[in-house]
C-alpha positions as CSV (number, residue, x, y, z in Angstrom):
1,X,-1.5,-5.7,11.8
2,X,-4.2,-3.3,12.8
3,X,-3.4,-3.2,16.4
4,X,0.1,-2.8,15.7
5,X,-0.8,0.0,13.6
6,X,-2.9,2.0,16.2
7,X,-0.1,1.3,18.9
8,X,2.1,3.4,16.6
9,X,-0.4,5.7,15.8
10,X,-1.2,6.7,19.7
11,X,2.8,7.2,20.2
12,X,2.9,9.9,17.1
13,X,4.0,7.0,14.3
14,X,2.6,6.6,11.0
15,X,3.2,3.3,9.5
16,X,0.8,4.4,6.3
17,X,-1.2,2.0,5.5
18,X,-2.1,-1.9,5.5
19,X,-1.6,-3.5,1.9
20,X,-3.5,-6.9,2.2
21,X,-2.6,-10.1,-0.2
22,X,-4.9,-12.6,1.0
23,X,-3.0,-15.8,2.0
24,X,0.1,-14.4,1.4
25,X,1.0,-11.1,3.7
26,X,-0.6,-7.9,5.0
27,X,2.3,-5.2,5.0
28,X,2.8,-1.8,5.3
29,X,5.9,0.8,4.8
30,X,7.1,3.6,5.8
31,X,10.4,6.0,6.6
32,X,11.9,6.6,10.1
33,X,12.6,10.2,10.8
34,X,16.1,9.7,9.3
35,X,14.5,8.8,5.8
36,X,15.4,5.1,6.3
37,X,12.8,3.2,4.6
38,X,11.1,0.8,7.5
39,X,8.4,-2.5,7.3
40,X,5.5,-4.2,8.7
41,X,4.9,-7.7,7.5
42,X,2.4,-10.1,9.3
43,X,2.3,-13.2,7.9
44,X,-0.3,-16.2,8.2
């Protein structure tokens, strides 16, 4: 999830941050430049 986040970063996209439940997910969401609501999930 981190590297994924800092590739967006260095191309000017913030994907907020990294919500961690242990075991379960690490996700993160954000809004496109539309408004339209957008996800990261990473799961183990």
């Amino acid at each position: 999830m981190a590297d994924a986040q800092r590739e967006r970063a260095e191309l000017g996209i913030n994907t907020g941050d990294a919500i961690d439940i242990p075991g379960v997910v690490t996700y993160s969401e954000f809004a496109d430049p539309f408004g339209n609501a957008l996800g990261l999930y990473d799961l183990p």
